[in-house]
C-alpha positions as CSV (number, residue, x, y, z in Angstrom):
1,X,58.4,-48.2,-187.5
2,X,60.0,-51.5,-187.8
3,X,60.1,-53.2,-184.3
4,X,63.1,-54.8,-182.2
5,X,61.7,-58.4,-182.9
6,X,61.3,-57.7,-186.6
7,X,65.0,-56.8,-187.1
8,X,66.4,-59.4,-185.1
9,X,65.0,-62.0,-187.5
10,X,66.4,-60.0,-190.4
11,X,69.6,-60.2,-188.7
12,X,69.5,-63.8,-187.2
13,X,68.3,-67.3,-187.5
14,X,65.8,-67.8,-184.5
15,X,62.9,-69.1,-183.6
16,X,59.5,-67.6,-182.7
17,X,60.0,-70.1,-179.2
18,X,63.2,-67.8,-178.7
19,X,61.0,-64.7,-178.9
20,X,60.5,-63.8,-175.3
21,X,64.2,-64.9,-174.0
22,X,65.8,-62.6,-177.0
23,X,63.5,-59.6,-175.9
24,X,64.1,-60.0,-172.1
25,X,67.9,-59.6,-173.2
26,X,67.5,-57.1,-175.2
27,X,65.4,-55.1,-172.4
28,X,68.5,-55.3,-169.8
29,X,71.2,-54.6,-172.0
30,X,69.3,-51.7,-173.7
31,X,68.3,-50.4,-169.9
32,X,72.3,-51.2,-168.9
33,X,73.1,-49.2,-171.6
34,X,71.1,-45.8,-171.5
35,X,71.9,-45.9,-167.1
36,X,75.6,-45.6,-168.2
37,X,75.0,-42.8,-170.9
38,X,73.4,-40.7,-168.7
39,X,74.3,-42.0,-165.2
40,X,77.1,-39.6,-164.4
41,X,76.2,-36.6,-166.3
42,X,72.8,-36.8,-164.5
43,X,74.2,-37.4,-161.0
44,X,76.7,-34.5,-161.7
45,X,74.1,-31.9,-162.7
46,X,71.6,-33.2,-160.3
47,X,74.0,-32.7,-157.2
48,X,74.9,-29.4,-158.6
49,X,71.2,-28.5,-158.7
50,X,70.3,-29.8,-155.2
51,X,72.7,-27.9,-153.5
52,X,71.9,-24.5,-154.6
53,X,68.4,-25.4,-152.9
54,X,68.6,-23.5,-149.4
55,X,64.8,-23.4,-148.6
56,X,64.1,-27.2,-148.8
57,X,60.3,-28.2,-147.6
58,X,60.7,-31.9,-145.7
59,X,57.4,-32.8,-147.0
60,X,56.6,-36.8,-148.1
61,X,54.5,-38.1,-150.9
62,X,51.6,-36.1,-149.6
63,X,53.0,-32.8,-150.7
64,X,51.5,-29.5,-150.3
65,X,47.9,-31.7,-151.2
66,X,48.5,-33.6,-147.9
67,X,49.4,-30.7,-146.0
68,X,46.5,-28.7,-146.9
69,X,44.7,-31.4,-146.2
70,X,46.1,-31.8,-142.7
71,X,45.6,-28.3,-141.8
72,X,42.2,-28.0,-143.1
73,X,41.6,-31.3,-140.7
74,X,43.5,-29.9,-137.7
75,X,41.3,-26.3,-138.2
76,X,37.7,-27.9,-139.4
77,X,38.0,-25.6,-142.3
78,X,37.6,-26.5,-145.6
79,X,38.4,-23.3,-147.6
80,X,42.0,-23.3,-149.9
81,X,44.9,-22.4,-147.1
82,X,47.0,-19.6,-148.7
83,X,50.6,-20.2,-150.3
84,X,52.6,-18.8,-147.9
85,X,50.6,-20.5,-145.0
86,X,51.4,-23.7,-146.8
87,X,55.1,-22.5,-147.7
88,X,55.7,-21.9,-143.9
89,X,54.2,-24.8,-142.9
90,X,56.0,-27.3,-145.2
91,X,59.3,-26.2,-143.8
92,X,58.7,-26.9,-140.0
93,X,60.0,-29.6,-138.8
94,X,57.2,-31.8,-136.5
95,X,58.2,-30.2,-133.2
96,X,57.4,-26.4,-135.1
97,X,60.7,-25.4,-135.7
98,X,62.1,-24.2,-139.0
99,X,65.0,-26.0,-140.6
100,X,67.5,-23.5,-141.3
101,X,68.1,-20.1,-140.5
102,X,67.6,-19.0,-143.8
103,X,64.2,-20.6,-144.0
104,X,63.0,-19.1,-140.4
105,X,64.2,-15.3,-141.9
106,X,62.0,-15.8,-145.1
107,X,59.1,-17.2,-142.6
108,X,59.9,-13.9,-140.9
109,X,59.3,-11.4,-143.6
110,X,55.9,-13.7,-144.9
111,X,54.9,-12.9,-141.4
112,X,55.8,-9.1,-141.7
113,X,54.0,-8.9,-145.3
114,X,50.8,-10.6,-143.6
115,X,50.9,-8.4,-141.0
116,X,51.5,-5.2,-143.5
117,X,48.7,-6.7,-146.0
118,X,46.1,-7.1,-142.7
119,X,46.8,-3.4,-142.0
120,X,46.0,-2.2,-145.5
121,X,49.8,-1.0,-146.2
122,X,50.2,-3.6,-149.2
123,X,48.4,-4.2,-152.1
124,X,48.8,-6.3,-154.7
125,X,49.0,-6.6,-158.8
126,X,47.2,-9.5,-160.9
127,X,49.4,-11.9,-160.2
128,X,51.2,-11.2,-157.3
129,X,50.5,-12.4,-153.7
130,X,52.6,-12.4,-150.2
131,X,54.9,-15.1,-151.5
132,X,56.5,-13.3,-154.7
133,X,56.8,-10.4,-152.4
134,X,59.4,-12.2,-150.3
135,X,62.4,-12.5,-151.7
């Protein structure tokens, strides 16, 4: 593949001294140039997307890592925490309460399905587990 630099002295009449001022142009008008092509198409789908989300999660950069890891330092143990334990979790805020309503009815029925899976009512396929039961 024939590179950027290579062209340009096909092109033009420069000098290798020029090299690094010709690429540094080329890199912000090529980066100026690929933000507007997708810029508003992106924005426009990503907003779209976003606001079909109704469960959001108002975790950081940890993620569910750093939560598990939190938990598993606020409990002393250090076995996995189960999906929907970290699924409820994520979506409290830091005095304990949930979001949205919608979120705190899903956290509901997890809490039902525990229950029902504790008693022996529920069982589960390969593959399934209390959080794919919840719709």
């Amino acid at each position: 593949m024939v590179g950027v630099w290579s062209r340009s002295l096909a092109k033009f009449d420069v000098g290798e001294d020029r090299k690094r001022f010709i690429m540094m142009k080329f890199n912000k008008t090529w980066k100026t140039f690929k933000y507007k092509l997708t810029a508003n198409n992106l924005s426009e789908f990503q907003t779209e997307r976003r606001n079909k989300v109704t469960l959001n999660h108002g975790l950081s950069r940890g993620g569910y890592v750093g939560l598990e890891e939190r938990i598993q330092r606020a409990t002393s143990v250090y076995d996995p925490v189960p999906r929907e334990d970290l699924w409820v979790e994520a979506r409290k805020t830091n005095n304990g309460e949930f979001r949205s309503e919608d979120v705190k009815e899903k956290a509901e029925k997890i809490t039902d399905l525990k229950k029902q899976v504790a008693d022996g009512e529920i069982s589960f396929q390969p593959g399934e587990d209390i959080l794919t039961m919840a719709p």
